[in-house]
RODO-2510 file (C-alpha; in nm, 4 decimals, decimal comma):
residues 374
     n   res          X          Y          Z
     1     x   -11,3552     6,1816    -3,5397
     2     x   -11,2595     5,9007    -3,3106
     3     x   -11,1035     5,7231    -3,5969
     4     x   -10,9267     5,9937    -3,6991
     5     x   -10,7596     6,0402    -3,3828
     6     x   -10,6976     5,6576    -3,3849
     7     x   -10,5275     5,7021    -3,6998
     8     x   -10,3274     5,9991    -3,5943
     9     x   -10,2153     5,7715    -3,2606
    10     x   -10,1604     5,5225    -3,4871
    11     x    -9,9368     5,6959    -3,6932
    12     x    -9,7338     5,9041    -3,4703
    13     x    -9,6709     5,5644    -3,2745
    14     x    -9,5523     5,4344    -3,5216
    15     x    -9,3216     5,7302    -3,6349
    16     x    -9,1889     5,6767    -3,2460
    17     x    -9,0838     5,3205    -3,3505
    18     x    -8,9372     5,4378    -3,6487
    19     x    -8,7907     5,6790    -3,4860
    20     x    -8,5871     5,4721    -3,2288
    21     x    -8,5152     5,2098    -3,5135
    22     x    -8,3187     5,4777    -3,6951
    23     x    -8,1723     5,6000    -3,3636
    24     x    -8,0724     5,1937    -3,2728
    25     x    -7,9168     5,1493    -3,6450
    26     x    -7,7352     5,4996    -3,6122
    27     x    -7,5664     5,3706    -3,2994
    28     x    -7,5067     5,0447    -3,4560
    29     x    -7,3559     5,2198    -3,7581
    30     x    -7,1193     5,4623    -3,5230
    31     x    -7,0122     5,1404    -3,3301
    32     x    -6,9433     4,9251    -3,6123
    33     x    -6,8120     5,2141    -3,7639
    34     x    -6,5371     5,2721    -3,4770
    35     x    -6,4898     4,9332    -3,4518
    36     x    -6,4093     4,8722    -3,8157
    37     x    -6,1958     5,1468    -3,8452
    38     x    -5,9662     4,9924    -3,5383
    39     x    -5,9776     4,6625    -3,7282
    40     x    -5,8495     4,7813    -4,0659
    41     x    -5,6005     5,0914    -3,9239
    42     x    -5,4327     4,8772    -3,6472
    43     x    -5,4795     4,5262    -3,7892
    44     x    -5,4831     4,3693    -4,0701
    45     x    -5,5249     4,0001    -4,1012
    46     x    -5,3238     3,7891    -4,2990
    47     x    -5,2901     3,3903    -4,4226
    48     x    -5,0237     3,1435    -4,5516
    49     x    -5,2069     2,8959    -4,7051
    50     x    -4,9685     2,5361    -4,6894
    51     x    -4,9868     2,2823    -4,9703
    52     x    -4,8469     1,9242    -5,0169
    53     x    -4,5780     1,8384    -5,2390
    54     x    -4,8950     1,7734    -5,4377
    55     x    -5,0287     2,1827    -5,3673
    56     x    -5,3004     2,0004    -5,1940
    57     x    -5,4036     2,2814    -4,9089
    58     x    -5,2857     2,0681    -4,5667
    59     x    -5,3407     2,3871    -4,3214
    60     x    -5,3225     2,7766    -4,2778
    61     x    -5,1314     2,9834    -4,0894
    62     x    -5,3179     3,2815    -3,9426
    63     x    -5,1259     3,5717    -3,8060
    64     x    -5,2264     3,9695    -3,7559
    65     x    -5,0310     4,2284    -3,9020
    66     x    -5,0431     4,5815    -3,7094
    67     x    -5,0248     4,8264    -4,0188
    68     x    -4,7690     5,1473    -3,8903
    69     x    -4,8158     5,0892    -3,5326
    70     x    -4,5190     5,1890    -3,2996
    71     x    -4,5924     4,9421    -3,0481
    72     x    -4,6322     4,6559    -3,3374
    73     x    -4,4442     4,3581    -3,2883
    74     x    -4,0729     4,2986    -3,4393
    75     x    -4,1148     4,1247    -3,7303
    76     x    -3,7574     4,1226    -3,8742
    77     x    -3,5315     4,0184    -4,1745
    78     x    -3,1886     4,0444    -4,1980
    79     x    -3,0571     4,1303    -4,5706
    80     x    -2,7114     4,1525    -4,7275
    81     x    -2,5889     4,1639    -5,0745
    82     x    -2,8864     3,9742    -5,2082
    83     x    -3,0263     4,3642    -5,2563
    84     x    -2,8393     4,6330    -5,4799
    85     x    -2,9389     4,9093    -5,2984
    86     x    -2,9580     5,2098    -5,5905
    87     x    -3,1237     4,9301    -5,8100
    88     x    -3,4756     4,9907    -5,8389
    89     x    -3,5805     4,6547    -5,9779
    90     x    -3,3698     4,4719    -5,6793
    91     x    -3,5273     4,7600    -5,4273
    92     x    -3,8462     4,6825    -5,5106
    93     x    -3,8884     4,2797    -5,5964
    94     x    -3,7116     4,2612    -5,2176
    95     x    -3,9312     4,5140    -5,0565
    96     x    -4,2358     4,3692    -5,2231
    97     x    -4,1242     3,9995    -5,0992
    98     x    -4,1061     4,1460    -4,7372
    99     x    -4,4566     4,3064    -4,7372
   100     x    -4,5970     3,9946    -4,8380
   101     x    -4,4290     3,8303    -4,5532
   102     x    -4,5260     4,0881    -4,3303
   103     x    -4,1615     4,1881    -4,2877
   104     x    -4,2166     4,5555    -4,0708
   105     x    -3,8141     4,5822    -3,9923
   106     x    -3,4916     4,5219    -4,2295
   107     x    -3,1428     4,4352    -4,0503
   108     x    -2,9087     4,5467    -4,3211
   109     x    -2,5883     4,4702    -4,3614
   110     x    -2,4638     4,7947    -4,4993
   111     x    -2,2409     4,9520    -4,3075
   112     x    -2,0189     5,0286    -4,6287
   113     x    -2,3037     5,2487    -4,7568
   114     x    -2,2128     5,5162    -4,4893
   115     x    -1,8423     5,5594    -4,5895
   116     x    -1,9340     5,8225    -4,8030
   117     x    -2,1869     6,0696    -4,9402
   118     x    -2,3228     5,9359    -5,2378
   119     x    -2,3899     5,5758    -5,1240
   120     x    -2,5534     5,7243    -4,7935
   121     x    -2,8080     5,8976    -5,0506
   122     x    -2,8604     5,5982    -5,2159
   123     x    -2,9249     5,4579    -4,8383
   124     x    -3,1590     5,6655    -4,7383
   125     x    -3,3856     5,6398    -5,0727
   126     x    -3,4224     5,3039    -4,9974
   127     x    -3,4748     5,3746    -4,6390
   128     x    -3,7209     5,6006    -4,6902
   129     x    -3,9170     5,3984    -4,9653
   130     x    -3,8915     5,1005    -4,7335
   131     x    -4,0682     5,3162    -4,4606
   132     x    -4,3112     5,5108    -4,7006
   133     x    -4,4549     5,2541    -4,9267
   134     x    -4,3982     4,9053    -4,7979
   135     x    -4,4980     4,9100    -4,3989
   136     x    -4,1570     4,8974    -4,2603
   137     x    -4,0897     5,0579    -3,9591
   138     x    -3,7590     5,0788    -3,8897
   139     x    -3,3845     4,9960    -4,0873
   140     x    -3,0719     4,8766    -3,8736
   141     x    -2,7373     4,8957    -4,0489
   142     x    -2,4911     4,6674    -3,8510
   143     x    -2,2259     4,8612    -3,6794
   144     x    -1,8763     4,7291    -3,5900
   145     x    -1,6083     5,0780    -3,5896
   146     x    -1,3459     4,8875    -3,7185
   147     x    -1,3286     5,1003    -4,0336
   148     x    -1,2282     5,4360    -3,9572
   149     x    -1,4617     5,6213    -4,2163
   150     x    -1,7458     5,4421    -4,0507
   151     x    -1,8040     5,6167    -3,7149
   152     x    -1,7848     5,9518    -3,9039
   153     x    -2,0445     5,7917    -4,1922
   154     x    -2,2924     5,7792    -3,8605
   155     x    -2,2352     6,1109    -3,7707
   156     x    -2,3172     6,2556    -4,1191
   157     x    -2,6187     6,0215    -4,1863
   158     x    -2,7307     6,0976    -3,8531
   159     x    -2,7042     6,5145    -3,9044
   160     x    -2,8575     6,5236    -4,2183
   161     x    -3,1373     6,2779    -4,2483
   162     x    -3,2262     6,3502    -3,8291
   163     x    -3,5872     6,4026    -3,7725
   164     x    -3,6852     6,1982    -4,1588
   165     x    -3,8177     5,8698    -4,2491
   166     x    -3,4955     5,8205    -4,3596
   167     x    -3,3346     5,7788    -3,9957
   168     x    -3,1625     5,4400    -3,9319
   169     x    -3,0426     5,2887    -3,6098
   170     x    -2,7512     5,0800    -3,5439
   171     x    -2,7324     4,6933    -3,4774
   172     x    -2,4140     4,6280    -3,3285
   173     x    -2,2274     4,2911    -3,5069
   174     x    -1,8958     4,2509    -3,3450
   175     x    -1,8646     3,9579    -3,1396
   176     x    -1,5844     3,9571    -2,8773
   177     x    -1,5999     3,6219    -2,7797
   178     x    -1,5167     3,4796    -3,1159
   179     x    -1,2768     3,1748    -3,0438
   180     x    -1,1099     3,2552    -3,3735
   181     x    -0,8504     3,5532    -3,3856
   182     x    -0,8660     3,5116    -3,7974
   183     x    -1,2166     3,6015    -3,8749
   184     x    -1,3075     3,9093    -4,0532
   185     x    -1,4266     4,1433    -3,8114
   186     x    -1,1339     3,9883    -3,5832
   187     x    -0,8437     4,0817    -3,7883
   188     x    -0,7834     4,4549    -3,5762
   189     x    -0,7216     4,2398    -3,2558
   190     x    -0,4460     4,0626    -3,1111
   191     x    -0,6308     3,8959    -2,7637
   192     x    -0,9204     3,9002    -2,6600
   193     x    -0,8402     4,2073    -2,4492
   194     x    -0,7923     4,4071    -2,6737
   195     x    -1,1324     4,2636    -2,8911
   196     x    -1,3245     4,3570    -2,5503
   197     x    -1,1791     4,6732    -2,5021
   198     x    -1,3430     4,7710    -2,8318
   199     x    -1,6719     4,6087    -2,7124
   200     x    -1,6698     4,8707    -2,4329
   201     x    -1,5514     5,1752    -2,6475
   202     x    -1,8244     5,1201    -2,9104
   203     x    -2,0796     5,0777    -2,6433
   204     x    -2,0301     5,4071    -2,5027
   205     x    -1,9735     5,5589    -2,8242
   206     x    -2,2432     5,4396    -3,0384
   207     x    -2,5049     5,5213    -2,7130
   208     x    -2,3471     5,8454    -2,6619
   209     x    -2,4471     5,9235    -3,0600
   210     x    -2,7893     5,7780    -3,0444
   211     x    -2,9041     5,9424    -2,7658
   212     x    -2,8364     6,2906    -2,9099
   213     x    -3,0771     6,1765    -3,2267
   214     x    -3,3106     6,0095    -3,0666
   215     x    -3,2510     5,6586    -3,2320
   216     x    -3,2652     5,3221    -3,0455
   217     x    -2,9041     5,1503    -2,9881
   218     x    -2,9722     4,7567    -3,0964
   219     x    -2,6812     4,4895    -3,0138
   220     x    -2,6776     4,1173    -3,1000
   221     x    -2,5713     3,9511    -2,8118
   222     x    -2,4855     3,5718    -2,9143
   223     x    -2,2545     3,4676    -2,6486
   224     x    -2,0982     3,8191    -2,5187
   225     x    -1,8964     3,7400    -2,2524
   226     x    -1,8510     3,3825    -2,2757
   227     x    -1,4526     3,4349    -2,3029
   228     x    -1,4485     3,7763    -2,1694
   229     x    -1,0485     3,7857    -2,0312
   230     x    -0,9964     3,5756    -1,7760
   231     x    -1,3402     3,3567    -1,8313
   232     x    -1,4661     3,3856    -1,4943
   233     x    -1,8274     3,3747    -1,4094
   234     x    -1,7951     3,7195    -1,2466
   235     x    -1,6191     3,8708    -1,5450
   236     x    -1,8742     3,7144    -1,7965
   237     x    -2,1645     3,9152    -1,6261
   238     x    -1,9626     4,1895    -1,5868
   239     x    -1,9967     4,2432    -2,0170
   240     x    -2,3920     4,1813    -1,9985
   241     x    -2,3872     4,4600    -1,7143
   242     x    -2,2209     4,6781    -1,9564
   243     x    -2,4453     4,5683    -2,2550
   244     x    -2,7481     4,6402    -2,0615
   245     x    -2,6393     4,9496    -1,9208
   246     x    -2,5999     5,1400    -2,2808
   247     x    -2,8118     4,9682    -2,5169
   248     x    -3,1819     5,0018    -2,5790
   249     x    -3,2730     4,6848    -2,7358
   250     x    -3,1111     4,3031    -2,7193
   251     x    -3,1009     4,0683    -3,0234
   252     x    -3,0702     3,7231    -2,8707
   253     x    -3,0168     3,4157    -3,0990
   254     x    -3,2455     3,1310    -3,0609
   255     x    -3,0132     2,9131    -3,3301
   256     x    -3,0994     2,5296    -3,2629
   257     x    -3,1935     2,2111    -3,4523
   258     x    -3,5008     2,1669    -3,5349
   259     x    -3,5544     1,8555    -3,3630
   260     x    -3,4901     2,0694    -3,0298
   261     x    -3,6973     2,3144    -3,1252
   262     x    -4,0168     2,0798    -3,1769
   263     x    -3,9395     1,9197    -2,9187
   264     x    -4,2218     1,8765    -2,6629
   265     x    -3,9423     1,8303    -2,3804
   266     x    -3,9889     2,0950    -2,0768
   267     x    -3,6109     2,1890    -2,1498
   268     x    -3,6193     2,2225    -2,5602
   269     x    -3,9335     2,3676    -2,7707
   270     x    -3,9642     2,7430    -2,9043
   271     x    -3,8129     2,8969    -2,6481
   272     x    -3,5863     2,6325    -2,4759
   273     x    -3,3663     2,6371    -2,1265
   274     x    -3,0365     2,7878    -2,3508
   275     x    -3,3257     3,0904    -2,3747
   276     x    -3,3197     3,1521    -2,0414
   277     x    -3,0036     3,1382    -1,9311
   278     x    -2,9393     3,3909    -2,1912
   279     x    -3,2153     3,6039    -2,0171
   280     x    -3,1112     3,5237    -1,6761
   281     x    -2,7620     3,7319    -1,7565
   282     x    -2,9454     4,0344    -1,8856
   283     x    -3,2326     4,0484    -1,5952
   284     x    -2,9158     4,0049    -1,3765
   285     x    -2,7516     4,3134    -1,5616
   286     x    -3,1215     4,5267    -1,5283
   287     x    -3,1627     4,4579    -1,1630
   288     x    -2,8077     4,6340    -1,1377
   289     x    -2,7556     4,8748    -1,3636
   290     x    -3,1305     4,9730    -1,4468
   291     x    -3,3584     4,9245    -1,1606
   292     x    -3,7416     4,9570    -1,2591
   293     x    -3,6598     4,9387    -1,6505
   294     x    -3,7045     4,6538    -1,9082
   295     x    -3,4555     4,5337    -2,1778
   296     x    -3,6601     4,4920    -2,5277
   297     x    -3,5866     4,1521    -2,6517
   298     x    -3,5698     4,0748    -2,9992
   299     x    -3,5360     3,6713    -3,0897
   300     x    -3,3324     3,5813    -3,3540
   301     x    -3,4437     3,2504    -3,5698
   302     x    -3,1769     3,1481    -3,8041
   303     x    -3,2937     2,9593    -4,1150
   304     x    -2,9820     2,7942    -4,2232
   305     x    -2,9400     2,4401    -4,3756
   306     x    -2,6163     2,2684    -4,5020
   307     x    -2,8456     2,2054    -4,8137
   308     x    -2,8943     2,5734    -4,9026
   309     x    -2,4572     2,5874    -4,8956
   310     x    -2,4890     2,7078    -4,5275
   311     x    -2,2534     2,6174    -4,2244
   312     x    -2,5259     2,4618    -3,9800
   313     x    -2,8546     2,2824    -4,0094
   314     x    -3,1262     2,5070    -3,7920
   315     x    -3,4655     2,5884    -3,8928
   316     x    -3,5023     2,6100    -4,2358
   317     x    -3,7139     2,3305    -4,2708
   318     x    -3,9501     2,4426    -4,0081
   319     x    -4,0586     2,7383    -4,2518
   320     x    -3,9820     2,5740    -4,5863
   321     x    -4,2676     2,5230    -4,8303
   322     x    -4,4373     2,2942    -4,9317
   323     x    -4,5381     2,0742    -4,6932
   324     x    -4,3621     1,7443    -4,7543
   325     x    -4,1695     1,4936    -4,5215
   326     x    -3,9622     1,7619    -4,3995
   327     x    -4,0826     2,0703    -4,4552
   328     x    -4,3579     2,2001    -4,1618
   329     x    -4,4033     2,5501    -4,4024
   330     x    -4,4860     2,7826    -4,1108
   331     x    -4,5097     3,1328    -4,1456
   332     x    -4,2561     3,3467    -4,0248
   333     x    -4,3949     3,4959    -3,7989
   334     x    -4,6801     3,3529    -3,7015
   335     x    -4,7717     3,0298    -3,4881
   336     x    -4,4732     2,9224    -3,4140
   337     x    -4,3805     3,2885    -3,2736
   338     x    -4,6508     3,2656    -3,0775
   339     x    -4,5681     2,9724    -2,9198
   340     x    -4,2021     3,1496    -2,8479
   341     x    -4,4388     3,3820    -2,6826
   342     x    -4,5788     3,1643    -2,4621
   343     x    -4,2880     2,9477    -2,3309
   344     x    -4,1341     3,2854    -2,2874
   345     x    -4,3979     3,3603    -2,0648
   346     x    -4,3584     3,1039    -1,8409
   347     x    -3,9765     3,2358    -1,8118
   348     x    -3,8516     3,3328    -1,4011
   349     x    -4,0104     3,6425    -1,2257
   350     x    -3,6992     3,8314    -1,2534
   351     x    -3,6323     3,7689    -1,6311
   352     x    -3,9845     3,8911    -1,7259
   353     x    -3,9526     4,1488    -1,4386
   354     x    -3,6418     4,3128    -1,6100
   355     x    -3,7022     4,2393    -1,9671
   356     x    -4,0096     4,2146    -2,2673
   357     x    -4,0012     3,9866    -2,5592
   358     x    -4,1089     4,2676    -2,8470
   359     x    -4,0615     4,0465    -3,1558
   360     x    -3,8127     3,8368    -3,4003
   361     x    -3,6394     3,8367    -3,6535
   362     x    -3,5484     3,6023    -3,9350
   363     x    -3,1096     3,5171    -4,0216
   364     x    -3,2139     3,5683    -4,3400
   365     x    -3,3367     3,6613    -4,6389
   366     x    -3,0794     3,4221    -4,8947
   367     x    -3,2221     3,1547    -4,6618
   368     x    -3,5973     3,2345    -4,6307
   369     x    -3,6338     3,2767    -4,9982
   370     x    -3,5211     2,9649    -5,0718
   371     x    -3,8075     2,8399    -4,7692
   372     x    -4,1020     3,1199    -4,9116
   373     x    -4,0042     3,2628    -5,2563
   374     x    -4,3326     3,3485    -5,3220
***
């Protein structure tokens, strides 16, 4: 009898270890469960393996990837004729290049596509591909109203593709400053009065339109202002107090040499001095205007080389592959961005007060496929 009942204690004890083994590995389970399902739904990790002229690995670039995230970081391109938008083969080899990049927004320049209803089908199939089966989260189409069949293309693409994956926003590209009156999207004007008179209409206009469907209002600043009528310091703020007032979101170029930008001088680096000041004018803009809001910064690198048949040497050598004597083969959007991220960090108390750095994007694809075609 007594062993008996040993046994039985015996072997309900151990059924009570047993028992809180399974309950420990359930709760392991359900956390690594949760934990793995925030890994692979929010974040995927990705890596650009760099070679030697010889395709001798030299490092890898390690950068995370939120997958359909609202909040995800920009991670632009900006695209022109090098895609024949109706041609599925172009569509798709382009769309498949910017997924393995990590590309999750396109800056199009297609504002012809909206002049009339056929191409603005065409459009939005590509849109709406881009956005359904290749991560992309949102298409700009560069805006400039001096076409008078393009303001009215909004308004239709706007009313019939509202509330779809197909949606767009604008990205204004009309530069009043220009120091040339000859330049294409300069040929309407006759002063630079009259160029920022437009720059004030198609503020107001294009905000007025994307606030009734719900789109973000994007505008490239460059240099706005820098000739703004008279030239005066007052009058030059007096256009980023306007910009800041209507738009959601600021494209600001970071376009330097790459020298400057790995630079370990306090004044050069990712995110030099030239940075700032261009900060400085829209936190001075926020404090008046908008009180209590932030402007969403989007940094523009520019990948241009005189060797690639482009006007300016910038950073195309930073991101070219392989590694050699001149190329550096970063990713495009990965340590290097961070390191934007940080020396933007360190910006004044009023320009990270008034404004948030939410991402870059790449000026553009002609150029970064001759840095990364694969």
């Amino acid at each position: 009898m007594k062993n008996i009942l040993q046994n039985n204690v015996v072997g309900w004890a151990a059924r009570l270890i047993l028992f809180f083994i399974l309950i420990c590995i359930g709760i392991s389970m359900a956390r690594c469960q949760t934990r793995d399902s925030i890994v692979t739904t929010i974040t995927n990790h990705s890596k650009q393996v760099c070679y030697d002229s010889t395709w001798q690995t030299v490092k890898v670039d390690t950068f995370k990837v939120p997958v359909n995230t609202v909040d995800a970081p920009i991670r632009g391109m900006y695209v022109s004729t090098q895609v024949k938008i109706g041609d599925i083969a172009s569509e798709e080899a382009f769309l498949k290049w910017c997924k393995s990049k990590g590309v999750n927004m396109v800056n199009f320049y297609a504002r012809s596509f909206l002049y009339d209803s056929s191409k603005r089908s065409q459009l939005a199939a590509f849109v709406k591909k881009a956005k359904e089966q290749y991560g992309v989260l949102a298409v700009t189409v560069d805006v400039r109203l001096t076409d008078n069949r393009e303001y009215p293309g909004w308004v239709a693409y706007f009313e019939k593709y509202k509330g779809t994956s197909s949606m767009i926003e604008p990205l204004a590209e009309f530069e009043p400053y220009s120091s040339s009156m000859g330049q294409s999207s300069d040929v309407y004007f006759a002063s630079y009065t009259d160029k920022y008179a437009h720059f004030f209409m198609m503020l107001r206009k294009m905000s007025e339109l994307t606030k009734q469907y719900g789109v973000k209002w994007n505008w490239y600043q460059g240099w706005v202002g820098n000739k703004y009528l008279s030239g005066s310091e007052s009058d030059i703020q007096k256009a980023n107090d306007s910009l800041v007032k209507y738009v959601d979101r600021v494209f600001v170029s970071n376009y330097v040499s790459k020298s400057d930008y790995i630079s370990t001088n306090p004044s050069y680096g990712a995110w030099d001095n030239r940075m700032d000041k261009r900060l400085e004018r829209i936190a001075l803009g926020m404090a008046k205007m908008r009180p209590g809001a932030k402007m969403d910064i989007v940094e523009i690198v520019s990948l241009e080389l005189k060797k690639w048949g482009a006007g300016n040497d910038f950073l195309g050598e930073v991101y070219a592959c392989p590694v050699n004597t001149t190329n550096m083969c970063h990713s495009f959007y990965g340590s290097r961005y961070d390191k934007a991220v940080e020396e933007y960090n360190k910006s004044s108390a009023n320009i990270l007060k008034y404004t948030v750095l939410v991402g870059r994007t790449m000026f553009y694809q002609k150029y970064a496929v001759l840095a990364q075609p694969n």
